[in-house]
N, C-alpha and C positions, 0 to 999 in steps of 0.2 A: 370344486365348490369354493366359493368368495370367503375371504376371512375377513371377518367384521370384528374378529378382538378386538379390546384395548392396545395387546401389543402389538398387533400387524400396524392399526392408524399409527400408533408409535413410532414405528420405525417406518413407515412411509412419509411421517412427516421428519423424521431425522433428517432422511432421503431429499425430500424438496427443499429444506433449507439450508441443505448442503451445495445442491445446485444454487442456489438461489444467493449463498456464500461464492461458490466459487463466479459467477455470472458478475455479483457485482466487482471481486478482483480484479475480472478481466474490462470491465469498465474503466475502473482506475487506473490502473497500467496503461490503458488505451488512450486516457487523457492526459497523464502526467508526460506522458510523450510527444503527444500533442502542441507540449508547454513549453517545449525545449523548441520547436518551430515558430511560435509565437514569442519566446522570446528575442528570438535572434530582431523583430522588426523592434520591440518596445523596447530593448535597453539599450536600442540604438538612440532615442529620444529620451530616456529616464534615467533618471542617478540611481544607483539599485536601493538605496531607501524609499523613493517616491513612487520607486516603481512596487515595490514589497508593501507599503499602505495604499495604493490608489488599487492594487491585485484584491488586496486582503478586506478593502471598504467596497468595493463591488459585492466580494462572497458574502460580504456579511449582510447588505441589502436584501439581496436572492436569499438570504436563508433567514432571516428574521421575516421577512414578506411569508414564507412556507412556513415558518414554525404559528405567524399570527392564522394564515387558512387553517391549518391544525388542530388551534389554539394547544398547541405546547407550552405547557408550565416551565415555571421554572425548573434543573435539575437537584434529586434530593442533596442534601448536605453532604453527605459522604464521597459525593462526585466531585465536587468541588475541587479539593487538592487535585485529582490528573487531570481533571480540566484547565488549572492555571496554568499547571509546570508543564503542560502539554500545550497552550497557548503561548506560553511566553519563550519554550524552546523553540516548538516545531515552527506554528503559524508567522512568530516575530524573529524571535534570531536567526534561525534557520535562513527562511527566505531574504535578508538582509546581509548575511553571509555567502550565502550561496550565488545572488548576484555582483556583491563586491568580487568576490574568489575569481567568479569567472572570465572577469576582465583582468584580473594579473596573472593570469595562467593559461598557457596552452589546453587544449581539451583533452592529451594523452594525460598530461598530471593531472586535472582535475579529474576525470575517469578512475583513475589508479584512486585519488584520497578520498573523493568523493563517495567510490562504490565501497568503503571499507561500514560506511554507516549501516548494510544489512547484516556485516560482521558481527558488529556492536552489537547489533538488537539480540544476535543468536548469544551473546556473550552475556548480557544486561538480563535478556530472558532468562536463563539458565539459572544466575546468579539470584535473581531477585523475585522472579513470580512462578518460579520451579517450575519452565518448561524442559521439555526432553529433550535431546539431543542427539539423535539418532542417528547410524553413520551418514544413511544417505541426505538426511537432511547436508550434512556435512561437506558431502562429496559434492552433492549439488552447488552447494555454493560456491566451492573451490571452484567449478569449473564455471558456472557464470561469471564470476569474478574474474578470473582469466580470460572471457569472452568479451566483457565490458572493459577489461583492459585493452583489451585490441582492436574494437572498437574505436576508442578515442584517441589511441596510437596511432592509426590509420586516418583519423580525421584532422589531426592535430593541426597540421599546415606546417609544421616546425618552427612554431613559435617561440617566445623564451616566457619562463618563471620566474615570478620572485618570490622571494622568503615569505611576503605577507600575504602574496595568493594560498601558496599552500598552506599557511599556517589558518587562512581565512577558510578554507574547504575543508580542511580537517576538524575546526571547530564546527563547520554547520555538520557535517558526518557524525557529529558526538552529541550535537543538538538534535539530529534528528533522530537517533538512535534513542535518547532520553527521554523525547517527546513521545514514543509510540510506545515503548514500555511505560510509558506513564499514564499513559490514555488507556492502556489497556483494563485496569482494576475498575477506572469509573465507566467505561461500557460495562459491568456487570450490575452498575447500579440506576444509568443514568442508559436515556436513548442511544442511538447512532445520528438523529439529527440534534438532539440535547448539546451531547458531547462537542460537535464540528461548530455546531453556531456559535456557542458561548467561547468556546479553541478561538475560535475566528476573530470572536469580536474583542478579546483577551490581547491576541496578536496585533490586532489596529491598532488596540492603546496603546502598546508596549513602541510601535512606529510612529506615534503621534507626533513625536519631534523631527519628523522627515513632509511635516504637510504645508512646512513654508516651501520646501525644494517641491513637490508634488506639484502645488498650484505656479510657480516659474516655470516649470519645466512643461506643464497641460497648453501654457500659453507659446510657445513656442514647438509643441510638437505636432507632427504630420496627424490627417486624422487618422488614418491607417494603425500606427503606433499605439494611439489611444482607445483604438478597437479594439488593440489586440492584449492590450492591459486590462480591459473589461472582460474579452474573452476568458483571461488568464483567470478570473475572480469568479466567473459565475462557473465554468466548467471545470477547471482542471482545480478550481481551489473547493465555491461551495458543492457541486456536485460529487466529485471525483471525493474527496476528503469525506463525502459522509457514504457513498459503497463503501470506501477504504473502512468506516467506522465499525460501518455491517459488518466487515468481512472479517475484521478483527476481533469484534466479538463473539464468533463462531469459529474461530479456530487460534492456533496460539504467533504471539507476538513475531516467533522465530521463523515460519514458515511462510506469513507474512511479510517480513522482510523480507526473503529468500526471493517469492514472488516478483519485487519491484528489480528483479536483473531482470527480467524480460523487457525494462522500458527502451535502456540501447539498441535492442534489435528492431523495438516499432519503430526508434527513431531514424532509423538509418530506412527503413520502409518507409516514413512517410516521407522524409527527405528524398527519398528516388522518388517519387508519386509528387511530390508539390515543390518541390524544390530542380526538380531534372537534376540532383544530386545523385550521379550514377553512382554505387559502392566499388571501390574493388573487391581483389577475392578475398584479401584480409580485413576488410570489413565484413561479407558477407561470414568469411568463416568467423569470425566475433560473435555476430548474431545468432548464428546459429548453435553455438556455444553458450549463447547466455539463454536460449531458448530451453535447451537437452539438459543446462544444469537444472533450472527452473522446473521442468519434469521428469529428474531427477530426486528435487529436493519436497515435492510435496507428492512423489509416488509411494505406496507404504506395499511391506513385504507382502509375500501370499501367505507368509504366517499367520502376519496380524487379522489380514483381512477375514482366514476361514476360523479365527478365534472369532471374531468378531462375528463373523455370519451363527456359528456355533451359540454363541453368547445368546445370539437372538431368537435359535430355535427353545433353547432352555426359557427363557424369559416367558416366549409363546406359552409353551407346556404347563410352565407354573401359573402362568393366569387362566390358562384353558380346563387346567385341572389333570385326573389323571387320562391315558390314552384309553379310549373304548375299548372293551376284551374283544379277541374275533379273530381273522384274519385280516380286516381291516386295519383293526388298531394292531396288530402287533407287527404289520408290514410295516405301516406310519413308524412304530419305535426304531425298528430296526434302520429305517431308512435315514431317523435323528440319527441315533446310535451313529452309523457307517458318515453320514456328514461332518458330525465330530471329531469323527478318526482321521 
């Protein structure tokens, strides 16, 4: 017989919009990976300020055009604060960072400083929006982390470093880590495209002093380069960044982070696919490391989940009422009963 309770739709809709979380994750992972192929063409042609406002003035185009089809309000007042300081870390500093860095730095150090930023988030979460901490969440990281280090050890070229790359990647790691625990309170008050547009367009301003070098650098660059800075803004930045929004606000900031080690191993897959960038085996064993951490770190015990399953038969019963006397109902109790246990 069909259950039509309140709590079955309940938990059928927990159920969809968990898929519907984890779907857009895998969205965002799938572009921000995207983004590391696109930019090897654009910041061949862009100073990484012009490149970080002409990115970040495309997404905000594409997504004020989607908020007016919408018609999307403004976000309410108490959104504001993780909107700014999630604009002016992640969307502005970040990307302005992140491009300087990676031109004074091999790809093995930036890999090593860079990936410590899903560290942060589990550090920053913990500390400041009491998320959990749980081992595997923990282990998972660890071993992504070690994957996306081998990764970018293997791709390096054996390049050299300087003091102000690393210093420049470890500041965008700390902005990025600040920006997504900060975003994360005003998705409880504000949309997922609320949050990324106003982020977005917070970011532009914050780059505005990079739009003399922008408009030099548009007139001397390939158009190829130039496509591939708009690509960078309508996909990997306003697309990508409002699932990222979704998906954040259906689950916590730490686990979120954890997720973004699976972007080295896309990138090393699309590079063999569009680039005829063969891996080796210690690339391929990277990938596949920051893959097993990543499903690792968002797999939950068989404890949790038959509490969980348990939680939902109770929940059922209390809104169903008590079970019918009979041998019907008291097979049905027993069968809670024994699912419980």
């Amino acid at each position: 017989m069909m259950n039509d309770s309140p709590a079955g739709s309940s938990g059928a809709n927990h159920r969809r919009e968990g898929l519907l979380a984890a779907a857009a994750a895998v969205v965002t992972v799938g572009l921000w990976a995207s983004a590391f192929v696109s930019i090897r063409s654009a910041g061949a042609a862009y100073a990484p300020g012009a490149l970080a406002l002409g990115r970040l003035l495309s997404g905000v185009l594409v997504l004020g055009a989607v908020c007016a089809v919408r018609r999307e309000g403004l976000p309410p007042r108490g959104a504001w604060r993780g909107i700014a300081v999630s604009g002016v870390l992640w969307f502005g500093f970040y990307m302005v960072a992140l491009n300087w860095g990676e031109q004074q730095v091999d790809a093995g150090t930036a890999a090593l400083v860079v990936n410590v930023g899903p560290i942060l988030i589990a550090l920053l979460g913990s500390r400041l929006l009491g998320d959990a901490m749980p081992p595997r969440l923990l282990a998972g990281m660890a071993v992504s982390f070690a994957g996306a280090v081998a990764v970018g050890l293997s791709m390096s070229g054996g390049g050299g470093s300087s003091v102000l790359g690393v210093v420049l990647c470890l500041l965008a790691a700390v902005a990025y880590a600040g920006g997504v625990v900060a975003q994360k309170p005003a998705l409880g008050r504000a949309s997922a495209l609320q949050v990324t547009t106003y982020g977005c367009l917070i970011g532009a301003v914050v780059c505005l002093p990079f739009a003399g070098q922008l408009v030099h650098d548009a007139a001397d660059a390939p158009v190829s380069a130039t496509l591939n800075m708009v690509y960078l803004g309508v996909f990997p930045t306003a697309l990508a960044f409002t699932t990222w929004a979704y998906a954040l606000a259906r689950t916590s900031a730490s686990r979120m982070g954890a997720t973004t080690y699976a972007v080295p191993a896309l990138v090393v897959l699309m590079s063999w696919l569009l680039l005829d960038e063969v891996p080796g085996l210690l690339t391929l064993a990277g990938g596949v490391l920051c893959l097993a951490g990543v499903a690792v770190s968002r797999s939950r015990p068989r404890t949790a989940a038959t509490a969980a399953a348990a939680a939902a038969v109770r929940e059922e019963a209390a809104v169903s009422g008590p079970a019918p006397s009979g041998p019907s109902g008291g097979k049905r109790a027993e069968e809670c009963h024994a699912d419980e246990a």
